[in-house]
C-alpha positions as CSV (number, residue, x, y, z in Angstrom):
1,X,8.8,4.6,23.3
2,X,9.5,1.1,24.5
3,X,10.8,-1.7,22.7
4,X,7.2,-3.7,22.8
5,X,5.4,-0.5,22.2
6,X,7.1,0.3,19.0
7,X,6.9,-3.6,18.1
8,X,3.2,-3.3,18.3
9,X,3.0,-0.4,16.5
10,X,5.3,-2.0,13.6
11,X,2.8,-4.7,13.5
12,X,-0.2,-2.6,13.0
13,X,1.4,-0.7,10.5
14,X,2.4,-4.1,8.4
15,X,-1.1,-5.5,8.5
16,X,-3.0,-2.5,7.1
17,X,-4.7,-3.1,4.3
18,X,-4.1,-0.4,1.6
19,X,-6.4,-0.1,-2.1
20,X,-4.8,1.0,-5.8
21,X,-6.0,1.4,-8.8
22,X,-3.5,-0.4,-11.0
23,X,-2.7,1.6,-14.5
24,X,-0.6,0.8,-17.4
25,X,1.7,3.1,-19.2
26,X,4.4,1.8,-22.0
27,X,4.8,-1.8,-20.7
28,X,4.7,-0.9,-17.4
29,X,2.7,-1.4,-14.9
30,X,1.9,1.4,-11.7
31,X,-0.6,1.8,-8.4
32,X,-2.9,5.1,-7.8
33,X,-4.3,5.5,-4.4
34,X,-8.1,4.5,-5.0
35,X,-8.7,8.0,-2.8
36,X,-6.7,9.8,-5.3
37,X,-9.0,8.8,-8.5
38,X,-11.9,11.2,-9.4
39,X,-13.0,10.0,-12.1
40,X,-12.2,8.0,-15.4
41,X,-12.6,9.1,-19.1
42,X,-11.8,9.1,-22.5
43,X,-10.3,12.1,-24.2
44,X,-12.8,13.1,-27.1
45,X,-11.0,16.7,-28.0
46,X,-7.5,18.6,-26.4
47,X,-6.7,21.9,-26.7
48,X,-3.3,22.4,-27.2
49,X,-1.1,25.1,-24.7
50,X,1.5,26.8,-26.5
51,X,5.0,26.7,-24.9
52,X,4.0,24.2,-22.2
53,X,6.1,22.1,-21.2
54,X,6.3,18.5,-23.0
55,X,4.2,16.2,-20.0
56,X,1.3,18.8,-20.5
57,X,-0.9,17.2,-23.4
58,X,-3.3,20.2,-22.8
59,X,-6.9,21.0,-21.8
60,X,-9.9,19.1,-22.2
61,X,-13.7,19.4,-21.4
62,X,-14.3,16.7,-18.7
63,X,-17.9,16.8,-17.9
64,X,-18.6,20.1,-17.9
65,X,-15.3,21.3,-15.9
66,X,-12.0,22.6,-17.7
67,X,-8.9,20.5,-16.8
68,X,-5.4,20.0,-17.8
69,X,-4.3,16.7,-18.7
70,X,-0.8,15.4,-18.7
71,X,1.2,12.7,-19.7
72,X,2.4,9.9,-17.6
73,X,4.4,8.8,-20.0
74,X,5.9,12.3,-20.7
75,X,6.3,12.3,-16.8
76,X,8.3,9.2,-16.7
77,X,10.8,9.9,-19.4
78,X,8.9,7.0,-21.6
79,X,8.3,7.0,-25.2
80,X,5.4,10.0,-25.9
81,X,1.6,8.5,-26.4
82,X,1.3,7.9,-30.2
83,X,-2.6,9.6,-29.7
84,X,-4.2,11.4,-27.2
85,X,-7.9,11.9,-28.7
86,X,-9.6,8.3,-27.5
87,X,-6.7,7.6,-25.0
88,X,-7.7,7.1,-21.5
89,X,-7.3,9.7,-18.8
90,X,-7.8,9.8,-14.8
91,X,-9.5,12.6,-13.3
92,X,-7.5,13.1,-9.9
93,X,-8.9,14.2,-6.4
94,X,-6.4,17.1,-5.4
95,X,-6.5,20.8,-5.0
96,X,-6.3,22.5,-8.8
97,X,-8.6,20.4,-11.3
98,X,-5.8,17.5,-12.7
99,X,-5.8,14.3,-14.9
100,X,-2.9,11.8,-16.3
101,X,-3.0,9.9,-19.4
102,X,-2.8,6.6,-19.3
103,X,-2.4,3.8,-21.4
104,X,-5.2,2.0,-19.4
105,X,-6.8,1.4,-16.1
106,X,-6.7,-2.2,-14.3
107,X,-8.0,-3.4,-11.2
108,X,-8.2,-2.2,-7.9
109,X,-5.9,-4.2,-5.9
110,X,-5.8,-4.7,-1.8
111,X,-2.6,-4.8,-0.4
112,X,-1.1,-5.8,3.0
113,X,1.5,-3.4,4.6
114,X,3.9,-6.4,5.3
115,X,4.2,-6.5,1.3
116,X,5.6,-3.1,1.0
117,X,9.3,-3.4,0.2
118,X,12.5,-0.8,-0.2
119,X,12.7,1.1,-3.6
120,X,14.8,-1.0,-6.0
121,X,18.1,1.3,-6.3
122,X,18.3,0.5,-10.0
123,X,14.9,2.3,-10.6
124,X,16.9,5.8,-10.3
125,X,16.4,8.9,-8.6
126,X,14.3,11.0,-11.0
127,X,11.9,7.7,-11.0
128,X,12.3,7.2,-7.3
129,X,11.3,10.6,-6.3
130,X,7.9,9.9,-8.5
131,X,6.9,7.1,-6.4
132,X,5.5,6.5,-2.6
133,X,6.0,3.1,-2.1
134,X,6.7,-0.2,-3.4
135,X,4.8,-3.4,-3.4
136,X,6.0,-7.1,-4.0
137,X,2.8,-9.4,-6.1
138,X,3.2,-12.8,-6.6
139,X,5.1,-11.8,-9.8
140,X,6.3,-8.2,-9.9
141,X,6.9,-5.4,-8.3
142,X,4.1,-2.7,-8.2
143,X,5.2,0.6,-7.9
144,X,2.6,3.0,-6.3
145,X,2.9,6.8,-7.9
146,X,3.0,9.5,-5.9
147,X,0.8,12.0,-6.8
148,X,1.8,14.8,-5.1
149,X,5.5,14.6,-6.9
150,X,4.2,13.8,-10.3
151,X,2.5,17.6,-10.2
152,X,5.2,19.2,-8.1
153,X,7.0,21.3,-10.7
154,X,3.5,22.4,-12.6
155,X,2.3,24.1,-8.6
156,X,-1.2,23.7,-9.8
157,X,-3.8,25.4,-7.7
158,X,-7.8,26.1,-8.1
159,X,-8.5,28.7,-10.6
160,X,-11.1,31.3,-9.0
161,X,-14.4,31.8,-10.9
């Protein structure tokens, strides 16, 4: 590729425009791609899995539809969620029905490509491998979850009726 060729094409990529749905766990704050998000609801009754492991909260009804829920928090190495009924969860759009607890569900925020910066090093590498990319706000850093990596180790899949 040439030199003005892959200039351009630098360009293009750093002036996309990219939407999040920004989410709050422990004191933290974290992006979800707006394609990713289902659906948004409140947990009203869990049915506990025994011997799953500790991010897996367990099953709830969700409109009708079975799924697992598990914890961000759990995920992250944070502080477990002191409740789970009436705590907030994210219905994800993935193969294999999903949703992570949350702490709570913000704005959707538009971000320009030329914002996206390197991981911070300090954040670690079990952290680092949970997360896509990185944004610089006015303030912060938002750091956008990768949802593929968050579910990795669980290999959901669709059950078959």
């Amino acid at each position: 590729m040439s030199a003005g060729l892959a200039n351009e094409s630098s360009r293009h990529a750093a002036s996309r425009s990219h939407e999040f749905v920004t989410i709050s766990c422990a004191d933290e704050t974290f992006g979800l791609p707006v394609r990713a998000i289902r659906t948004v609801f409140r947990i009203e009754r869990v049915t506990r899995v025994p011997r799953a492991p500790a991010e897996f909260v367990g099953l709830v009804n969700a409109r009708g539809t079975i799924v697992p829920i598990f914890s961000l928090r759990r995920r992250l190495g944070l502080e477990p969620e002191r409740a789970v009924v009436g705590a907030l969860a994210i219905g994800l759009d993935r193969p294999g029905e999903a949703a992570l607890l949350v702490d709570g569900v913000g704005d959707v925020v538009t971000l320009q490509g030329d914002l996206r910066v390197e991981t911070p090093p300090h954040i670690g590498m079990a952290r680092a491998g949970l997360i896509s990319a990185v944004y610089r706000l006015d303030d912060r850093l938002l750091s956008i979850l990768d949802i593929d990596a968050l579910f990795r180790p669980y290999a959901l899949s669709p059950v078959a009726a």
